[in-house]
MDTraj code that builds the backbone (N, CA, C; nanometers):
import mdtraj as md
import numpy as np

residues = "UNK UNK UNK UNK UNK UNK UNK UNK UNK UNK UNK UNK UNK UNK UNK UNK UNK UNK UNK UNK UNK UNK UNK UNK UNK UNK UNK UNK UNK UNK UNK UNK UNK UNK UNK UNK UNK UNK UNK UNK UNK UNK UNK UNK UNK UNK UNK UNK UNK UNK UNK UNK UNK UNK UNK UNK UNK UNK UNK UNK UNK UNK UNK UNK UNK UNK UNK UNK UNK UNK UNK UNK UNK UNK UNK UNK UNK UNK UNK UNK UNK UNK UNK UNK UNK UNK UNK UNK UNK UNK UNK UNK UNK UNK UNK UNK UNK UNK UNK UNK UNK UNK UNK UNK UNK UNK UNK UNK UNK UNK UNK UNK UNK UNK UNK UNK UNK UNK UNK UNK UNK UNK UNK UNK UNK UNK UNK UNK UNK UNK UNK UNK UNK UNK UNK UNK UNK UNK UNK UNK UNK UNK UNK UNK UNK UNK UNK UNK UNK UNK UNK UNK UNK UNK UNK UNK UNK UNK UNK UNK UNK UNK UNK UNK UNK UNK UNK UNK UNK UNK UNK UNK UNK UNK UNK UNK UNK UNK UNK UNK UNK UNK UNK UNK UNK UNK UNK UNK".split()
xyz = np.array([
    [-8.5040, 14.0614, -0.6439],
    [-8.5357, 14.1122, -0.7752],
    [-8.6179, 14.0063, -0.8480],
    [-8.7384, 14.0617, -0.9073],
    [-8.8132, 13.9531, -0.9621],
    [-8.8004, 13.9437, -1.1001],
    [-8.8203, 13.8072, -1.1384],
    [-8.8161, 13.7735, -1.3071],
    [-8.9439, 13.8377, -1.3707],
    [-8.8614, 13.8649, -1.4980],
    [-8.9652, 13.9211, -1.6333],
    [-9.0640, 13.7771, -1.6453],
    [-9.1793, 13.8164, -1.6360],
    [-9.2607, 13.7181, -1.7259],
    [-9.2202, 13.5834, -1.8160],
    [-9.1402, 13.7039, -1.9218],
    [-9.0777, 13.6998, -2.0276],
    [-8.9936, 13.5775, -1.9955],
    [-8.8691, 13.6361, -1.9133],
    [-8.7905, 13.5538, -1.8671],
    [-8.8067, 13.4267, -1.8162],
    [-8.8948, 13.3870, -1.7159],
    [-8.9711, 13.3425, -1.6632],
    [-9.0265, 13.1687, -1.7646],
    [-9.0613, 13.2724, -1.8164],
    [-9.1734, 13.1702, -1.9678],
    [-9.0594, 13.0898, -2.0348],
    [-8.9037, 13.1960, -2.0352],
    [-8.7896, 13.1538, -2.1594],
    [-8.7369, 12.9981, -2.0449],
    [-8.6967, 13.0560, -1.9239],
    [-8.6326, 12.9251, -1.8369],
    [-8.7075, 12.8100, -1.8126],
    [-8.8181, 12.8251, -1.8231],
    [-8.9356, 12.7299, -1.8106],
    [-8.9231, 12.5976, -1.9544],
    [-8.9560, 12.6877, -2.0708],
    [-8.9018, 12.6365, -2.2162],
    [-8.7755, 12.5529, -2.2439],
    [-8.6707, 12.6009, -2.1551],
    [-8.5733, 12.5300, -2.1653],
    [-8.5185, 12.4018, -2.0508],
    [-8.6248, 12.4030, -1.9858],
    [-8.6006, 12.2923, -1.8887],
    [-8.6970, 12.1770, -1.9482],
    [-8.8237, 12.2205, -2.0099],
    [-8.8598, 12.1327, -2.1080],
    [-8.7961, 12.0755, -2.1341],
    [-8.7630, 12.1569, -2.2698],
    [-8.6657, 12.1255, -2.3870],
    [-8.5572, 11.9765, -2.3135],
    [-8.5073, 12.0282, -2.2290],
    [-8.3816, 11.9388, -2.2149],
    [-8.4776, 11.8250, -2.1124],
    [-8.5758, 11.8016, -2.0669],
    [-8.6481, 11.7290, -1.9825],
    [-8.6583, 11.6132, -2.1365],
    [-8.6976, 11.6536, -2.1867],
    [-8.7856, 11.5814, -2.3535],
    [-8.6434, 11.5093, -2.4072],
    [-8.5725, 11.5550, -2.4455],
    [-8.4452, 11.5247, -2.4933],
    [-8.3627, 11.4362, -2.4462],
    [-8.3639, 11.4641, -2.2720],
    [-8.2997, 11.2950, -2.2212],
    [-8.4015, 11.2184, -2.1893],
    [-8.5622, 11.2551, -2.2051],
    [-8.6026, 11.1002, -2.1627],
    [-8.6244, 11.0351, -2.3507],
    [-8.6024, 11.1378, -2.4072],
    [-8.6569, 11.0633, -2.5599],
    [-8.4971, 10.9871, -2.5904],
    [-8.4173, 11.0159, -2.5411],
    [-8.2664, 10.9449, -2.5657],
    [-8.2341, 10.8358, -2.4818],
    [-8.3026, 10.8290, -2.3613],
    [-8.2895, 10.6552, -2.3161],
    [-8.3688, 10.5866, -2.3955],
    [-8.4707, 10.6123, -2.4617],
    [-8.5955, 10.5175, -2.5089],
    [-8.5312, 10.4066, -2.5973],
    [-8.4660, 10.4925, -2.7549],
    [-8.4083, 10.4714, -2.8090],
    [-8.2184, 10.4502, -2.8399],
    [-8.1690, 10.3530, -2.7980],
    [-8.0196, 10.3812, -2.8254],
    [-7.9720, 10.3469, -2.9936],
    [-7.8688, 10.4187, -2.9924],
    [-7.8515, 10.4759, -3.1164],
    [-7.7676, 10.3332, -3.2196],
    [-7.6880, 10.2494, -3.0964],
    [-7.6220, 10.1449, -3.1130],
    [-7.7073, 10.0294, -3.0740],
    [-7.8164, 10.0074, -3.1281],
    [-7.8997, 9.8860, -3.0629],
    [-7.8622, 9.7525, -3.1929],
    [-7.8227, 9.7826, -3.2625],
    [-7.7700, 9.6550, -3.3678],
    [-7.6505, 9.6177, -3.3023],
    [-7.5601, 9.6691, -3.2385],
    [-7.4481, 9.6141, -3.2044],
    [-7.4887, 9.5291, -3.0688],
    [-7.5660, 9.5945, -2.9977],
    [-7.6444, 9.5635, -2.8739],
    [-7.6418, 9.4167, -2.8916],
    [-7.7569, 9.4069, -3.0073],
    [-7.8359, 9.2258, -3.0011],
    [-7.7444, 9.1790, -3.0953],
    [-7.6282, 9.1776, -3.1531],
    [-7.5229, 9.1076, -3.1970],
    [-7.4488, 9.0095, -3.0999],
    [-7.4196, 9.1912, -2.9817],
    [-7.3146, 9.1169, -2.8310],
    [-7.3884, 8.9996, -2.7888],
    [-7.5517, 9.0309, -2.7354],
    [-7.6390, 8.9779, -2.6409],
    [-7.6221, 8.8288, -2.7409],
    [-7.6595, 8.7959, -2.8672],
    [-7.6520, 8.6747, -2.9388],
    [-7.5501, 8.5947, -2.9390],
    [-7.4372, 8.6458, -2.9609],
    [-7.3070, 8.5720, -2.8824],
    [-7.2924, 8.5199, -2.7938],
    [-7.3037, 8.6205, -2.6852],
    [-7.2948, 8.5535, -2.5905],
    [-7.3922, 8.4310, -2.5111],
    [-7.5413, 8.4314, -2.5688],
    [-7.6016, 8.3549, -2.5520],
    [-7.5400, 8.2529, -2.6200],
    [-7.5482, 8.2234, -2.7522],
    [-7.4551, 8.0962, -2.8276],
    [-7.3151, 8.0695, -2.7491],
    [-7.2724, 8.1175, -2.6885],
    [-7.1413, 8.0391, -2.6025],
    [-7.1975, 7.9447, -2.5467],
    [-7.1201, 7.8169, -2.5573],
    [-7.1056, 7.7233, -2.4527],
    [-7.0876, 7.7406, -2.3143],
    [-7.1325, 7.7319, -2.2426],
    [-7.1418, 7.7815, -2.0666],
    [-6.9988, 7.6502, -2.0232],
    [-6.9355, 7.7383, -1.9559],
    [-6.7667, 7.7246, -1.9072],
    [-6.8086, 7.6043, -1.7618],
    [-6.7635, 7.4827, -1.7502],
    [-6.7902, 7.4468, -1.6437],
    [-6.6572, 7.4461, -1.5174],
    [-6.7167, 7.5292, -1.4087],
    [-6.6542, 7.5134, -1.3341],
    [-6.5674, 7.4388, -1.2738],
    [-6.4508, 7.4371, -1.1929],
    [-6.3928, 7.3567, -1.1309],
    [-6.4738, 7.3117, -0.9873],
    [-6.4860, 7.2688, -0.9304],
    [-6.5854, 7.2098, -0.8185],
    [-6.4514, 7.3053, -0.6744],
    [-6.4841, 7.3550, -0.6210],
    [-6.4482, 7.4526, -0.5290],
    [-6.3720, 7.3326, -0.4288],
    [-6.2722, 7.3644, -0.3751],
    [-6.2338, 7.2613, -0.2622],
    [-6.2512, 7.2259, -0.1284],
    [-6.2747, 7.1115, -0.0699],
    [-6.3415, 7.0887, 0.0483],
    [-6.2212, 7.1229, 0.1940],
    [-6.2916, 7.2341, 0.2230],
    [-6.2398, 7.2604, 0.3528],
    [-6.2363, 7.1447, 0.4581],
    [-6.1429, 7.1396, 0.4878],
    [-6.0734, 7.0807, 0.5859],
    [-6.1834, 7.1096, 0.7645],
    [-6.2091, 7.0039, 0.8371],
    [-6.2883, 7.0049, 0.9309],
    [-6.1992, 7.0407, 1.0514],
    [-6.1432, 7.1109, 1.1301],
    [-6.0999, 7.1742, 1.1972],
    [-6.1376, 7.1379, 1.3312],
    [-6.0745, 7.0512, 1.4076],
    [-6.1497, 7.0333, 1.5890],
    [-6.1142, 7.1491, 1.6533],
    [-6.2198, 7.1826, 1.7399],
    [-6.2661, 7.2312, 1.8405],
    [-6.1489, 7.2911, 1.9477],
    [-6.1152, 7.3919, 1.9583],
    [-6.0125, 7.3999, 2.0924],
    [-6.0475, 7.4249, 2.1951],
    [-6.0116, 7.3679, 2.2932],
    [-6.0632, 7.3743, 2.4163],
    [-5.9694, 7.4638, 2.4944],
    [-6.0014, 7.5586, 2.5436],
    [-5.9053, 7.6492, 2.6335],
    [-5.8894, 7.6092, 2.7589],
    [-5.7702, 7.5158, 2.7733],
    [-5.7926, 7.4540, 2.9430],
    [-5.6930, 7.5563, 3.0031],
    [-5.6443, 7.6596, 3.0244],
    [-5.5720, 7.6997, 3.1263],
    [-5.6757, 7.8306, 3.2067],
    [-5.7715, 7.8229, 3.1753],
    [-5.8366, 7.9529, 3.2781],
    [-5.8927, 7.8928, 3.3872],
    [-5.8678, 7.7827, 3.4609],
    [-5.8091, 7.7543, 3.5982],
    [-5.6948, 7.7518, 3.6575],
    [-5.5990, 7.8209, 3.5720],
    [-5.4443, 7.8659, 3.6268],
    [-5.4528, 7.9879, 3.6430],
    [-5.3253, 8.0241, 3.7112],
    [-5.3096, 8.1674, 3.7992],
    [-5.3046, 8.2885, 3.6373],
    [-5.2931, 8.3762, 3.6511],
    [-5.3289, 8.5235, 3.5947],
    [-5.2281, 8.4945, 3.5149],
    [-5.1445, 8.5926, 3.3928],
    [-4.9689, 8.6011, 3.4282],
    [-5.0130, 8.7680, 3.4718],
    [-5.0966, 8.7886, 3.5209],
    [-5.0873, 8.9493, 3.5642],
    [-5.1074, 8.9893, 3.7062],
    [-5.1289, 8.8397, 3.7971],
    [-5.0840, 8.8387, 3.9498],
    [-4.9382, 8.7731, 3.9366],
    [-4.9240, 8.8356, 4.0775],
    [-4.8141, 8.7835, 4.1038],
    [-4.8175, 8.6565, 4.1727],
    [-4.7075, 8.5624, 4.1419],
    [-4.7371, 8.4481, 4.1959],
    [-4.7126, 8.4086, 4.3267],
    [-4.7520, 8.2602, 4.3455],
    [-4.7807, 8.2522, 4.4664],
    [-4.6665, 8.2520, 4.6059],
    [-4.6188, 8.2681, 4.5196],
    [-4.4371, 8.2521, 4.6356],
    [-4.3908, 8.3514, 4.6998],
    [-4.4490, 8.4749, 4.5885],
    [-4.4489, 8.6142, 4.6243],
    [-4.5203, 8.6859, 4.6828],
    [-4.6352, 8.6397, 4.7208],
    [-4.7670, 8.6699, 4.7961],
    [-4.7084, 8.6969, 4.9331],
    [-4.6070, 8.5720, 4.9725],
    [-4.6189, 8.6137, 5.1048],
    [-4.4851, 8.7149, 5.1319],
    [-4.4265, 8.7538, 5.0251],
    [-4.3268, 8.8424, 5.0556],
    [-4.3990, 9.0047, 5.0569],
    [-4.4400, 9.0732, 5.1294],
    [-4.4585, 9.1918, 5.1791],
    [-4.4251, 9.2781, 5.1441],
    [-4.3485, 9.4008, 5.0334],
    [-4.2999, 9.4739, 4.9813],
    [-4.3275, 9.5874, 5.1076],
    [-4.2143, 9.6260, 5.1843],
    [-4.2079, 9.7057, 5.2915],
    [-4.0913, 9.8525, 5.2478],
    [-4.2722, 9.9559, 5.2651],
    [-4.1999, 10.0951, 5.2275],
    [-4.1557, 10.1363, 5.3473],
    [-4.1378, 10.1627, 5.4559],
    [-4.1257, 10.1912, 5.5683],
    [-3.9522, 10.1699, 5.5927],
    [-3.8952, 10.2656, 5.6041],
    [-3.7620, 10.2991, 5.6266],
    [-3.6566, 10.1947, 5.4947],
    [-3.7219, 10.1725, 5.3822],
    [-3.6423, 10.0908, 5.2967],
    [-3.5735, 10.1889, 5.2046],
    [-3.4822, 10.2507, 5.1763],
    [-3.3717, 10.3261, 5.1305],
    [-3.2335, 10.2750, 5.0664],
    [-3.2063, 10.2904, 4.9586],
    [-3.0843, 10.2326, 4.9269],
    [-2.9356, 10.3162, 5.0108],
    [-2.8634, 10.2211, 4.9875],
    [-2.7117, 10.3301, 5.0861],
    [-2.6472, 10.4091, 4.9580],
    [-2.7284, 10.4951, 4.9682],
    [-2.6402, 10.5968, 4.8620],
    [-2.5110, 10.6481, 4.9204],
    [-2.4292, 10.6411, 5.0123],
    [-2.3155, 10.6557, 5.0612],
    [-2.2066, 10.5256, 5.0638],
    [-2.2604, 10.4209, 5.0760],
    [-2.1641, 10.2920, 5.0651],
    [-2.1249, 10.2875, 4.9216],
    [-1.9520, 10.2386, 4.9812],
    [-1.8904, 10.2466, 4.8382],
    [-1.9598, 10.1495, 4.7087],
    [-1.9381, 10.1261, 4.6059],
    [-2.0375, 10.0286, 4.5085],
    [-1.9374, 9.9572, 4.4935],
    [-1.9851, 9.8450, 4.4714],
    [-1.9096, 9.6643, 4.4231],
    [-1.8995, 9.6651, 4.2869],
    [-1.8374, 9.5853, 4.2481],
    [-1.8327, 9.5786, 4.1017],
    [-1.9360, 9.5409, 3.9930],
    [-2.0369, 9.4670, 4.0826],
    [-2.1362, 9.3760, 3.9755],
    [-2.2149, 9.4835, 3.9617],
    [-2.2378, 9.5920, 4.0657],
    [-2.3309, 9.6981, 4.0660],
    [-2.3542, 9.7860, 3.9351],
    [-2.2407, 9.7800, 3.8675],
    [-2.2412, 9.8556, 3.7307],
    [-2.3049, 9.7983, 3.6144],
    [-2.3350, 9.6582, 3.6523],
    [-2.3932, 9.5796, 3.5610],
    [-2.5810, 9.5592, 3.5881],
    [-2.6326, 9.5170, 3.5083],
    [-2.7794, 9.4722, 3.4948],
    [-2.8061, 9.3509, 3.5307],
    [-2.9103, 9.3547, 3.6430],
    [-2.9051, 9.1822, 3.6398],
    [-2.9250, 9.0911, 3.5384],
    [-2.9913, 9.1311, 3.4495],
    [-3.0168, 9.0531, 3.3269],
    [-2.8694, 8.9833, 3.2255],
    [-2.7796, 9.0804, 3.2607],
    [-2.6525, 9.0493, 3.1851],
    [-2.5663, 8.9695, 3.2948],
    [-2.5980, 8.9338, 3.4091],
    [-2.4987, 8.8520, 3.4770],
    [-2.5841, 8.7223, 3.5288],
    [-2.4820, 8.6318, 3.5313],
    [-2.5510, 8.4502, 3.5426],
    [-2.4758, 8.4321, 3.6384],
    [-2.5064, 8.3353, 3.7161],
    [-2.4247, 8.2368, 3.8295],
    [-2.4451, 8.0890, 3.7424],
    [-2.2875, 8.0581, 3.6974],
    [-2.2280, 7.9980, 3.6466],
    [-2.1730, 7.8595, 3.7594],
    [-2.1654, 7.9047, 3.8738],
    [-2.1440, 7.7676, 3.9839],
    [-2.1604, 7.8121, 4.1409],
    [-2.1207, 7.7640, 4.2518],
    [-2.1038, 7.7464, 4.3584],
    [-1.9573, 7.6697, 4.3956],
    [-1.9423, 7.7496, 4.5098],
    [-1.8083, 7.6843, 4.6030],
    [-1.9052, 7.6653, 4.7024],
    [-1.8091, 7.5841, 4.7859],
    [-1.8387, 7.5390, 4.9025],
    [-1.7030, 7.5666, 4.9839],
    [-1.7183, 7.6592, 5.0842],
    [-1.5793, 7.6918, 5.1629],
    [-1.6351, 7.7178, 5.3058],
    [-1.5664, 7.6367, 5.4003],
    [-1.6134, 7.6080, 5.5435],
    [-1.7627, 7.6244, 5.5705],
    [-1.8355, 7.5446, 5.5515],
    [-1.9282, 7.5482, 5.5496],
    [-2.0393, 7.6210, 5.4534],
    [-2.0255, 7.7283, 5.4113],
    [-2.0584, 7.8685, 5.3615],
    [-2.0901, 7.8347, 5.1937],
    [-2.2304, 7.8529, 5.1270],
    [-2.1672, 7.8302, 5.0100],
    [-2.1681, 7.9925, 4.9210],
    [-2.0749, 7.9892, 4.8245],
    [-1.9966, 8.0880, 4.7615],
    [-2.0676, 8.0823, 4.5962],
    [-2.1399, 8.1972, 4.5608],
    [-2.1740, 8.1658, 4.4154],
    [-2.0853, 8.2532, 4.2701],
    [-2.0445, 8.2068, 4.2093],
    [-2.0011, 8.2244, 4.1350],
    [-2.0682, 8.3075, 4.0084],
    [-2.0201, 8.4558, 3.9828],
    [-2.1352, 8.5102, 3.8894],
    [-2.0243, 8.5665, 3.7787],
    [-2.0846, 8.5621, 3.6490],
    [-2.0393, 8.5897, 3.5339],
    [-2.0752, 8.6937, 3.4601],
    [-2.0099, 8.8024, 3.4270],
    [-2.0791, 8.9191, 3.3465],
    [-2.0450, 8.8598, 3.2316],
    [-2.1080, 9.0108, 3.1374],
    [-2.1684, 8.9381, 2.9641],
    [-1.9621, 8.9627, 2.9395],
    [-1.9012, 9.0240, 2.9865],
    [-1.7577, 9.0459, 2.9133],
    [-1.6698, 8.8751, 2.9457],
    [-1.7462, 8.8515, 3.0243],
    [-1.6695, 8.7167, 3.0949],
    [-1.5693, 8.7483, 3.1962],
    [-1.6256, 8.8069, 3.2835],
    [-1.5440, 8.8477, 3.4115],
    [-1.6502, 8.7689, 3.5246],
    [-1.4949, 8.7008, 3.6071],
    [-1.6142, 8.5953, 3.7121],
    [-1.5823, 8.6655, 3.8029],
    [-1.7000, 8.6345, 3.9318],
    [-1.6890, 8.6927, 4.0314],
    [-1.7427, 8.6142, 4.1543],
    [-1.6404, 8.6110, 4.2473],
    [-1.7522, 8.5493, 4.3681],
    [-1.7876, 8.6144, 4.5160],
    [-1.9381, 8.5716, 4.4982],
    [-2.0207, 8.6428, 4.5608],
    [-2.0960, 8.5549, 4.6897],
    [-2.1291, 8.6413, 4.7925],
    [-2.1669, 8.5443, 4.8901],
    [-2.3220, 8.6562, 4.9637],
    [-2.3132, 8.5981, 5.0552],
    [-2.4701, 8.6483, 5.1513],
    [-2.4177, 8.7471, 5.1969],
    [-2.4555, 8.9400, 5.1396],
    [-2.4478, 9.0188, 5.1723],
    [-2.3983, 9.1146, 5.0717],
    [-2.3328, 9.0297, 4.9808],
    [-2.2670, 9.1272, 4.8579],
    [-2.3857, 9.1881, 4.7818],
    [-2.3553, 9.2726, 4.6751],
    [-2.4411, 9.3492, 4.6336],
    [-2.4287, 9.3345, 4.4464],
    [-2.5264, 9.3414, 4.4087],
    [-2.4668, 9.3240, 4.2463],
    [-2.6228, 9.3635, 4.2073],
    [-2.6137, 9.4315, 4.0205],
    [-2.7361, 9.4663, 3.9645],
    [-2.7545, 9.6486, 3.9903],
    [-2.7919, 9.6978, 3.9087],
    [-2.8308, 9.8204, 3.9490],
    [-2.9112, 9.9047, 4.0082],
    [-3.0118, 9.8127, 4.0470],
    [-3.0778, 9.8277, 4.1832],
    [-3.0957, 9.8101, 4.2911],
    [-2.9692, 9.8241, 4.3184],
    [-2.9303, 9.8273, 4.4690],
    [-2.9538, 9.6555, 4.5296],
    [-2.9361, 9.5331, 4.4337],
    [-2.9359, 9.4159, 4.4784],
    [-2.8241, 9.3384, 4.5604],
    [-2.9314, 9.3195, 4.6767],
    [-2.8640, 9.3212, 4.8296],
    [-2.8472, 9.1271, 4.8246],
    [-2.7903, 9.0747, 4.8213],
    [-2.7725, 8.8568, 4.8617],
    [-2.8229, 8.8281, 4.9731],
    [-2.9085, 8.7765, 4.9608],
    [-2.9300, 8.7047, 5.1387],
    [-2.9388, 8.5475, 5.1457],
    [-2.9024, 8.5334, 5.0107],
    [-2.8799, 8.3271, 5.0212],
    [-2.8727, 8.3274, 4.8886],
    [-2.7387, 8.2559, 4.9092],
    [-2.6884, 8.1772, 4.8032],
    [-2.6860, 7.9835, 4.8273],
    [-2.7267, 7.9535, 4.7780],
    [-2.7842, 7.8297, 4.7202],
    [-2.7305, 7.7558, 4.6255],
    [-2.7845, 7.6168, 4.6067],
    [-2.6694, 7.5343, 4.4695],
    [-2.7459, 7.5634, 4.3276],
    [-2.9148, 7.6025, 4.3680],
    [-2.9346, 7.6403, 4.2127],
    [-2.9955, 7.7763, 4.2129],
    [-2.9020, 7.8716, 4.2575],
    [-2.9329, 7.9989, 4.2291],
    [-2.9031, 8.1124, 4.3431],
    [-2.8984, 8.2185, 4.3121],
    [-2.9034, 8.3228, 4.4295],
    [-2.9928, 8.4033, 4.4162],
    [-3.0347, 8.4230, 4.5550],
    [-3.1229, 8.4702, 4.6011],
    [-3.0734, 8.6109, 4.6322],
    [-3.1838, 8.7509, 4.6062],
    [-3.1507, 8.8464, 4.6182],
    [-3.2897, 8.9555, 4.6795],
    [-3.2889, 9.0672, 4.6738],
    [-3.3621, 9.1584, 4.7439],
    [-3.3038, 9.2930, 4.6861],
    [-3.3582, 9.3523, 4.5679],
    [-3.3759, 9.4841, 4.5076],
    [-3.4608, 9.6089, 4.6106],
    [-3.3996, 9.7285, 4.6015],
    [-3.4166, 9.7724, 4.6297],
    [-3.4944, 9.9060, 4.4992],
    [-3.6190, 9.9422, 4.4903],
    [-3.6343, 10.0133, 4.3481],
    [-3.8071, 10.1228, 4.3997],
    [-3.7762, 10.2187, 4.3089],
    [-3.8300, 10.3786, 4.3430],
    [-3.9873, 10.2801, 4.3257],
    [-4.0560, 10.3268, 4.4437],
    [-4.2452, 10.2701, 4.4482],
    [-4.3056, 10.3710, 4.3559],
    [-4.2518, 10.4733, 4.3026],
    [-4.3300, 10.5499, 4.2044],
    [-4.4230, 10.6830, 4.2750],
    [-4.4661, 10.6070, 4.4175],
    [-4.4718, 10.7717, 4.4803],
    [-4.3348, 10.8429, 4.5906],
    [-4.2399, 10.8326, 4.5422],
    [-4.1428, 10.8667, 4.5709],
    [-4.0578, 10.8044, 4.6944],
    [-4.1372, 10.6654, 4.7328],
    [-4.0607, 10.5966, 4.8392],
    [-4.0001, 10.4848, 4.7811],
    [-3.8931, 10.3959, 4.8695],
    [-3.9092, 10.2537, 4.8007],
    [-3.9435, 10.1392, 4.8179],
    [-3.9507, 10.0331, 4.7900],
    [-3.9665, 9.9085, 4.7974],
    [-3.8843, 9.8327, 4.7414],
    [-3.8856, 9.7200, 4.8355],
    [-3.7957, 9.5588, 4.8004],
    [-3.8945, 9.4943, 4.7414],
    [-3.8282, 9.4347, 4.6544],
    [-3.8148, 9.3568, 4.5404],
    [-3.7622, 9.2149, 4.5560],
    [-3.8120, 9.1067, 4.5242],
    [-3.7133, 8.9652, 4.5368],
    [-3.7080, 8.9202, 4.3726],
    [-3.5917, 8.8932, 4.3896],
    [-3.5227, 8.8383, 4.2357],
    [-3.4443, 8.7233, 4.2719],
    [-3.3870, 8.6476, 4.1781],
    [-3.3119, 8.4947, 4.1444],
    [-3.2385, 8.5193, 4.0490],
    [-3.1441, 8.5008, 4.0725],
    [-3.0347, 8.4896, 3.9822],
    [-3.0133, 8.3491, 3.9105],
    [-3.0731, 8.2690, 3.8427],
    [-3.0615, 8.1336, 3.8740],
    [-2.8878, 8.0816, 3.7982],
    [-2.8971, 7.9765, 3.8381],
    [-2.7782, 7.8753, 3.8025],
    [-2.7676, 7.8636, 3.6396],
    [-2.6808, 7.8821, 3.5579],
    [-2.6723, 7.8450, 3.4527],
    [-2.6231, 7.7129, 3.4200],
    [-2.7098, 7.6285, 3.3454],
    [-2.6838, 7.5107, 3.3030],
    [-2.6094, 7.4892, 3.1931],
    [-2.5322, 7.3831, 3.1816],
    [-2.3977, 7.4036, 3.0629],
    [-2.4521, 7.4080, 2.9190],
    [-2.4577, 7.5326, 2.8688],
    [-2.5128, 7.5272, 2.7557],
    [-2.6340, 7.6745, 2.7240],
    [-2.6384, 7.6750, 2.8733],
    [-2.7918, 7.8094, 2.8323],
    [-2.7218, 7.8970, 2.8624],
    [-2.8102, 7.9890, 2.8705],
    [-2.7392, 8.1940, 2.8709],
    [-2.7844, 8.1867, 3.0077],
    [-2.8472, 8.1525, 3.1321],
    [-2.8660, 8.1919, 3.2277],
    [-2.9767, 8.2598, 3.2476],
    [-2.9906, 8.3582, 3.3395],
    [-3.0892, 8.4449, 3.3743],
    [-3.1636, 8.4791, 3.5118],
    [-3.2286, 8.5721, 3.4883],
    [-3.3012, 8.6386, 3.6058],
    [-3.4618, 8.5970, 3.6072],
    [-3.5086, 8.4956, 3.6974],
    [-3.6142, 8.4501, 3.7536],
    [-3.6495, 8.5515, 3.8471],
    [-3.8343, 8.5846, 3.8067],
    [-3.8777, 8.6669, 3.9336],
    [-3.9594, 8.5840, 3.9523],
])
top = md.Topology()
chain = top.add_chain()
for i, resn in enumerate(residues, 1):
    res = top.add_residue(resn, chain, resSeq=i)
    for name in ("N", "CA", "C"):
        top.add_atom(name, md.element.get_by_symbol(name[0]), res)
traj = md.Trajectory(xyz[None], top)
């Protein structure tokens, strides 16, 4: 639908109109005495002298010396030559369970060693304080952790745990020796 002339001529007039009106109202502001009052003031102030900013401290250089050490995201070197063998490795889901089995390795320490005919005997402690002694073959931890040497600073073990495509693999863990005073723990 097209505009009247008329119409046309009227919208035209009024875009003028208001075109004229804000540029004639920046030209002039209406408050320009208060304007060069502020601006005079503030020129007559005394200029504020700063405090002198403080000297940063010179900071040496760090040198990153450990990226000629091993990963922590390989495994180390002790473990390299242990073989993780899927091939007929199965836990005995039919053998009766031992007592430490109910526990986590993380919550049980070997607290000492015996020595009985030759043989040595390690001594392991759950978090309730129940001791237990354990030798080459017993089982403790909830993954199926099998002893195959016990030692004066620590026992030695062999987990048994799911490879993730549905077979398993052994695992080597340490139980180490607790020294009088620490909480113990599980070295891999």
């Amino acid at each position: 639908m097209a505009l009247s002339r008329q119409r046309l001529r009227s919208h035209w007039v009024l875009v003028l109109v208001a075109w004229v009106m804000s540029a004639t109202s920046c030209t002039q502001p209406a408050n320009s005495e208060e304007l060069e009052v502020f601006i005079q003031t503030a020129l007559g102030r005394k200029p504020v002298r700063l405090a002198m900013r403080p000297m940063v401290a010179r900071v040496d250089r760090f040198v990153y010396s450990a990226a000629g050490l091993r990963s922590p995201f390989e495994r180390p070197p002790a473990l390299e030559a242990w073989a993780p063998s899927s091939e007929g490795v199965a836990p005995e889901f039919l053998r009766k369970k031992e007592a430490l089995e109910s526990s986590l390795l993380s919550d049980l320490s070997m607290v000492g060693f015996l020595s009985f005919d030759g043989q040595i005997l390690g001594l392991v402690e759950t978090l309730e304080g129940e001791l237990f002694r354990v030798s080459r073959g017993s089982y403790l931890g909830l993954n199926y952790g099998r002893i195959w040497r016990v030692r004066h600073g620590g026992i030695d073990l062999v987990e048994i745990v799911p490879s993730g495509d549905g077979g398993w693999i052994e695992r080597p863990q340490t139980l180490a020796l607790r020294q009088h005073g620490e909480g113990g723990g599980v070295l891999q």
